[in-house]
Every structure is written in C-alpha cells, then in structure tokens.
N, C-alpha and C positions, 0 to 999 in steps of 0.2 A: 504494500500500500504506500502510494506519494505521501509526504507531510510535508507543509508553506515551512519555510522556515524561519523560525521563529528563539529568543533569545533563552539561554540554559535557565534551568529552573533553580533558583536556589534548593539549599540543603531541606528547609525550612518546606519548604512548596510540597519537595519530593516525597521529606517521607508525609505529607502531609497526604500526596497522592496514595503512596503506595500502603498506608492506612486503613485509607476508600475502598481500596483496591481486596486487601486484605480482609475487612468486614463484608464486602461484598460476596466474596467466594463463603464467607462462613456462613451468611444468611441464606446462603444459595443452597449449601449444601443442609441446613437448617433445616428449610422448605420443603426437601428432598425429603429426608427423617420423616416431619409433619405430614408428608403427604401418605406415607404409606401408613401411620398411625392411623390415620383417617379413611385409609381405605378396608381398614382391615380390625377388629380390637384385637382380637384373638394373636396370637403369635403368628408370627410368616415367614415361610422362607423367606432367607437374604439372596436376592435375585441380583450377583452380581453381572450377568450380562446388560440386564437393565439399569444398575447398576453406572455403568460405564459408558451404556448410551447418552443419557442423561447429563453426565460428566463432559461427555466430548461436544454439548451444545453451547456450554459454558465457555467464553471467549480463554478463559485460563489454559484450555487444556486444546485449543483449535490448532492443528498442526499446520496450515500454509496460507498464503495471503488468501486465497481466493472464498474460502472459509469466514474467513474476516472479513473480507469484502462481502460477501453476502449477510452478513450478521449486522453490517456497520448501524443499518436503517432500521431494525428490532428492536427486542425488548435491552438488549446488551451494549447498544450502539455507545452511551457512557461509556463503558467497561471499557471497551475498544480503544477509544481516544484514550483512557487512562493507561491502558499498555501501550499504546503507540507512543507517549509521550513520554512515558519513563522510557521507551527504547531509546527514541530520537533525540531528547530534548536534553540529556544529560551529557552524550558522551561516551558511556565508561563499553571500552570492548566485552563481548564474550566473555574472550580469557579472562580479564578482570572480577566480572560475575563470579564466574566459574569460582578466583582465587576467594573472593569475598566469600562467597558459599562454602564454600571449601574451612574458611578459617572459622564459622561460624559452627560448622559441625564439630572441629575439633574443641572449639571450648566447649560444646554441649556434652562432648563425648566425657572430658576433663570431668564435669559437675558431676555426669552420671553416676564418675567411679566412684565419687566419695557421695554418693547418695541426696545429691542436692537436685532431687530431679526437676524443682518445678525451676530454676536455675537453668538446667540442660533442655529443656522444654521450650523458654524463653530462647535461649541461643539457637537450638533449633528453627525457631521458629522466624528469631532474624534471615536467617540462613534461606527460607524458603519465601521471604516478601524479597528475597532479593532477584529472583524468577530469572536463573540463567537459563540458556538453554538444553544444559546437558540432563536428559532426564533419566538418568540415571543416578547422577547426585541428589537430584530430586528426590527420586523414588527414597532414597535411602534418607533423605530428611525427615518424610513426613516417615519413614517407619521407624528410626529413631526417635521421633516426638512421638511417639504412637507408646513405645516402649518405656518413657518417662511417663507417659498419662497413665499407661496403666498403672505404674509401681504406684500413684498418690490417688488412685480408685477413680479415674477417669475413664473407665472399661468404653462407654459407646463414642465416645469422641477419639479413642485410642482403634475403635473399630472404623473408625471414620477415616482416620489415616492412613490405618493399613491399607483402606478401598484404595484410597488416593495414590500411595505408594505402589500398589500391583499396576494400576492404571499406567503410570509412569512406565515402569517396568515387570512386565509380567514374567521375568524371570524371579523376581526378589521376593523366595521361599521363604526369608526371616518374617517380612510381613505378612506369606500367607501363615504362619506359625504362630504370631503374635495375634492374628485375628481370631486365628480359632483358639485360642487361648482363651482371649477375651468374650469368645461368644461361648464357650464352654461354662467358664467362670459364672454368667448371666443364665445359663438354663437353658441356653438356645441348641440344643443339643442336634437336632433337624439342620437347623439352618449351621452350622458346622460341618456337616458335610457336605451342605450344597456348598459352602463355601472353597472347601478344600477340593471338591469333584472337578468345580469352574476352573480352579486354579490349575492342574494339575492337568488339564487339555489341551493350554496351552505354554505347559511346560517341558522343555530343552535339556533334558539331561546334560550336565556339565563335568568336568573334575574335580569340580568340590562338592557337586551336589546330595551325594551321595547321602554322605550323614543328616543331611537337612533333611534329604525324603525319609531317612527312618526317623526321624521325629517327626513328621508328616504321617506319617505310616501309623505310629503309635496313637497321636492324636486321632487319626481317624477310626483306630478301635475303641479308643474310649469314649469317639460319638459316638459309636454305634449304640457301645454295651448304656450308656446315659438314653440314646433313643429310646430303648426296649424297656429300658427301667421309668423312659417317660410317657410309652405308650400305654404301659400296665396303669399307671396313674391315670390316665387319660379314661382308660376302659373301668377303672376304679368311682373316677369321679363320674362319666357318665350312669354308671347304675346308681350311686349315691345319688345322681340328680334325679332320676326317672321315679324309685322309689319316691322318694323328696317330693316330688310332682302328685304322688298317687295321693300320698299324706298331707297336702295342701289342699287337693282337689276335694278329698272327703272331706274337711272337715269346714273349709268354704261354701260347699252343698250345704253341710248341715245349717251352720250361720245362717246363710241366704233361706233355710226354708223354714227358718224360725222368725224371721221377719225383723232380725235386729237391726239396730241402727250406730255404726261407729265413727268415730273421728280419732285418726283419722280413715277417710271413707277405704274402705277395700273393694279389690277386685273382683267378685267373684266369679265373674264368667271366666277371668284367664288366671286361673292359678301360675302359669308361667310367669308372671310379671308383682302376685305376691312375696313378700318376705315377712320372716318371723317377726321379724323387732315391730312390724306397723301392731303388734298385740303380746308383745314382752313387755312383761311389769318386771321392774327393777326399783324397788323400796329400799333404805335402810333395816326395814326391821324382816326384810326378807334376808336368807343365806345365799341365797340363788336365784337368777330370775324364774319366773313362772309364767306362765301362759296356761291359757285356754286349753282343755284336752280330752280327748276318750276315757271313760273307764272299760273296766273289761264287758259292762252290761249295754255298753254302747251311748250311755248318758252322757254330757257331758259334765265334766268339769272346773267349777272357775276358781279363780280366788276371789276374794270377796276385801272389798276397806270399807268397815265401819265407821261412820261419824258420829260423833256427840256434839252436835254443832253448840248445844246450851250451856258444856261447859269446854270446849274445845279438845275435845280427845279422840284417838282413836283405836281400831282395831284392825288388824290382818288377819283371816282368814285366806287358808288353802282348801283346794279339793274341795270345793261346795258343790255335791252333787246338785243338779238342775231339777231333780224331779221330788225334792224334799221341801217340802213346805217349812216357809219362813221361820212362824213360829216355835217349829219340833226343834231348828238349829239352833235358834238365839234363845231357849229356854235352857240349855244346858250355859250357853254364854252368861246366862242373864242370874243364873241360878245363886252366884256368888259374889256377892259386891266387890268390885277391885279396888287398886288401894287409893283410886284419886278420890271415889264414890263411899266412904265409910260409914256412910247414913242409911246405904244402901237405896236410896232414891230409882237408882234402875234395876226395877225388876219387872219379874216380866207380866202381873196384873195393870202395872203402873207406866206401860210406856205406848207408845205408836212408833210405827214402822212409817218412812215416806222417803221416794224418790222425786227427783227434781227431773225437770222438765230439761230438753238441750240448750235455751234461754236462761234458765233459770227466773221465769218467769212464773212459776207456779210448781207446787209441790201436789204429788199421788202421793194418795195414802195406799198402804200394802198390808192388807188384812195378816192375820198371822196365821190362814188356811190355805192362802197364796202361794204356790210353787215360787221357785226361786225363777224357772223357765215363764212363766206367767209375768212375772213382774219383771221380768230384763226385758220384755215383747213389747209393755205397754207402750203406745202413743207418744210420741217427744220425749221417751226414754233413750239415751243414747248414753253408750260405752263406751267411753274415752280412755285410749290406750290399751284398749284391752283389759281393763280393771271396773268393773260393777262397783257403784257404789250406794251403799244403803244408809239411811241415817236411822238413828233413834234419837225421838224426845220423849220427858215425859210427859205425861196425860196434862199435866197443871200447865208445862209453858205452853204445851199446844193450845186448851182452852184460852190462853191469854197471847197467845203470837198470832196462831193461825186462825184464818177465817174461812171458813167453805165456800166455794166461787158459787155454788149452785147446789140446793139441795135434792140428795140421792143420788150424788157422784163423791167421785174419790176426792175430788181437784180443791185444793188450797191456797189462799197467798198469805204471805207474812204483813202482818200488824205496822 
C-alpha cells in the first residue's frame, strides 16, 4: 500500500499509537470469546480452525498488501492506517524490530526464571506491540506470555495466546502443550483434544520434535481418560436431572390441583424451568432448610410458622400433614403454656385460629375442624416462600381488634 509522506511521529504519538493498536487486537479477540459464550452456555469444543479464520480477518494477522487493500474501507480500515503508520512513519528497519523483539523476550525470559512472571509477561508483551515481521519470534512471544499467564492463574487469556502463537507458527508444539495444559486445568477435557487433533494435522515432524510429541502424546491420554470420567458425569447428571424433572412434575401437579396461591408465582405447567429455592424455607430456628413434600401416604407435607401477633412470638412447625385438622395439631401445641405465656392465656378453649389475606387486607378465621389442606386453599390465601403461615389470638383481643366484614362468613378486619 502507497502512504503521502508525511513527518516521523514522535516517541510520545507512537506508543501512543501502538497502545490503540494493542487494545484493539484485545477487544477483538474479546468479542471472539463473547461471541461463542453467547452462542452456546453449555461447554464447546475449541474450534481452532474457526479459530484462525476469524484471526486472519483481523488486519494484525493479514499477510500481503492486497488483503489490506481490501480491508482499508471496512470495519478495520483505522487498524490499517495504524499499522501503516507505525510501518512508514517511524523508520526503524525489520532487523531492528526483529532486535527490539528479540531483547524484549530475553528480559521476559530473565523474570521468568526467578519467578517474576507478571514482570516477564509485561516484557513479553513489549516484545509483541513491537509487531516485527518475523513470525516466528512472534509465535514464540505470545507462547511465552501465554506460559507467564498461566503460572499467576490467567488459564483462558494464556489459552488465548497459545491460539495466537500456533497461528503464527503452527509448528510451535510448546504452545500446543501449554494450551492443553490450560484447557485441561479448566475441565475442558473434549475441547483438548480437538485442540491437540487441529494441531497435530498440520504438524512437521522435526529433530527436536520428538520429545515435544511425547508430551503431546501423554497429554492427549489424559484427555481422553478426563473425557470418559467426564462423560460418566454427564450421563450421571442427566439421570439426576430427569428423575429431578419427575419429582418436580409431581409435586407441581399436586400444588396446581389444590388450587394454591404462591409468591413467588411458580411454574406449573413447565416443571423444567422450576427450582427448589422458589419454596425453601431457611429460618434460624430451623437446622436445615425444608420444603414442601410427600409423605409415604401420598399427603402432603408442610412446615408451618406460627404467629402470636398480640404479643409478638412465634412458632416453627415441620411435617404438618395437610389432611389433619387444625385444631387436633395446635391442641397438643396449645396444651402447655410456654415460657413467654406463664398465665397460660393461650390455650386452646381461649384462642382463634386466622389467616391473612395476600393484601393483608382482611383476616379468615380457620375453624379448629379445618384441615390444614382447606385453609392453605382459601381465597386471597397465599404462600409466601413456600412457608404457611397461621396466626393465633386470643378470644378477648379478637373481640376487641377484630370486626367481622359481614355476618356468617369467616372474613375480619383489624380495629
């Protein structure tokens, strides 16, 4: 490509450009990551041919003018001018590049040995905004910073460079070794072998290569045996799901044909899209959380929180069969005055039973002949969190709180 000529750029400008230059290729390759996240939640093969197509639209990695020329007027057309101008506008030859790159790997390499990787990392990384053209040097930059990210738990940015480094040079074994290290490390036990299979197609046997492929070799057995132990898992968690599914399903039926009313609101048509917690109770004065559940007679199960709103106390009950009237439960509760109640005021001649509306706009009264199933069904009774709540007062504050909305119904409001 021609460029006007125009006057050298200060120090200042350059790296100022080559900055630009450098965040740009990050956010590029950024978007790349994001996008496959986005395509996909589940885990996915690492599709390095795709991979590298992707790579080579990137004006970084365009190998002859005509490339460039076509690209100039696109999404990259900036890019372009910013490498044409660090080519043109400073000066410095090749060889020079070449030596600057070259000096920058060797202090990286310095930091590495004494364990200063985010140090060798940085130098590396000078090393490669210096963009000579030998890419080979290249290749070996970013798989050196690739090998510093990993030592300080930088695994997918370190997998990132490795891509970049095979790209470079699809002979440089270290980087396919260092990748699947790092996709091993992460779980990606699959995508390590597609990684190392890509790699390895279009590899050159060499006279040093050798020992490299038997750690290639090895790594690629302990994908496998990781595959097999992660496919068990896979075929583990799909039956865990499916039963899961049946146990959802039934017991979302039952909910839905008992006509309750929750917040928050559940799914019932798609038990796929339920979860436990929308009806886990988690109390302090509980050991465990609890929920909703079967007995072996097919009833259900709830826990229960009692309220004493008159003098603010309350009660946890578990396991409140649904087909036992109110009464028969809260006469054994009621039977013994606790120790905030030593007058014994709540017993069970002397109290009313009453649930609150989902406004709290009015109070049911709940006879003590009442199933527990009856009174969780009523009208603008709604189960919040999955926890029933019943209150007791007694007969005296009711006469002096409550008023009856209408006589020869349950319905109350407060005084």
């Amino acid at each position: 490509l021609e460029m006007a000529t125009k006057a050298k750029m200060s120090e200042e400008e350059r790296a100022e450009l080559a900055q630009k230059l450098d965040n740009d290729l990050d956010a590029f390759m950024a978007d790349m990551a994001t996008k496959r996240q986005g395509e996909q939640k589940e885990k996915k093969e690492f599709d390095f041919e795709q991979w590298s197509r992707e790579l080579d639209e990137h004006p970084a990695f365009m190998k002859n003018a005509d490339d460039l020329a076509k690209a100039a007027n696109g999404q990259y057309g900036e890019t372009i001018q910013a490498l044409q101008a660090l080519k043109y506008d400073h000066g410095e030859t090749e060889e020079e590049k070449k030596e600057t790159a070259e000096g920058h790997k060797l202090e990286g390499n310095k930091h590495f040995k004494l364990q200063k990787y985010r140090w060798a990392s940085e130098a590396y990384t000078n090393g490669i905004k210096v963009m000579c053209s030998d890419r080979a040097l290249n290749s070996v930059l970013y798989q050196n910073r690739a090998a510093a990210q990993a030592r300080i738990g930088n695994k997918r940015s370190a997998i990132k460079d490795c891509a970049t480094a095979r790209k470079f040079d699809p002979q440089n074994l270290k980087a396919v070794i260092r990748g699947a290290e790092c996709l091993l490390e992460l779980g990606y036990a699959s995508d390590t072998l597609q990684w190392i299979d890509a790699a390895l197609k279009t590899y050159d046997v060499v006279d040093d290569g050798e020992p490299l492929l038997k750690t290639v070799a090895d790594l690629r057995a302990k994908a496998e045996k990781e595959e097999e132990r992660e496919e068990r898992d896979r075929r583990k968690k799909r039956a865990e799901f499916a039963k899961e599914l049946v146990e959802k399903k039934k017991l979302l039926e039952a909910l839905s044909a008992r006509n309750l009313n929750f917040a928050p609101r559940l799914p019932f048509n798609k038990p796929e899209l339920f979860e436990w917690s929308l009806i886990e109770v988690n109390m302090p004065q509980l050991h465990d959380h609890q929920r909703v559940s079967f007995n072996e007679e097919g009833n259900l199960m709830w826990p229960l929180l009692i309220q004493y709103p008159e003098v603010g106390q309350t009660d946890v009950m578990t396991e409140c069969d649904e087909t036992t009237m109110v009464g028969t439960l809260l006469q054994e509760v009621l039977s013994s005055p606790a120790e905030w109640d030593p007058d014994h005021k709540f017993k069970m001649d002397a109290v009313s039973f009453f649930v609150s509306d989902q406004y709290e706009e009015y109070l049911m009264e709940v006879y003590p002949w009442t199933s527990f199933k009856e009174a969780f069904s009523y009208p603008g009774y709604q189960i919040k969190q999955g926890l029933p709540v019943l209150m007791i007062v007694t007969n005296e504050h009711r006469d002096k709180k409550f008023k009856q909305i209408e006589e020869g119904t349950n319905k109350f409001t407060t005084l």
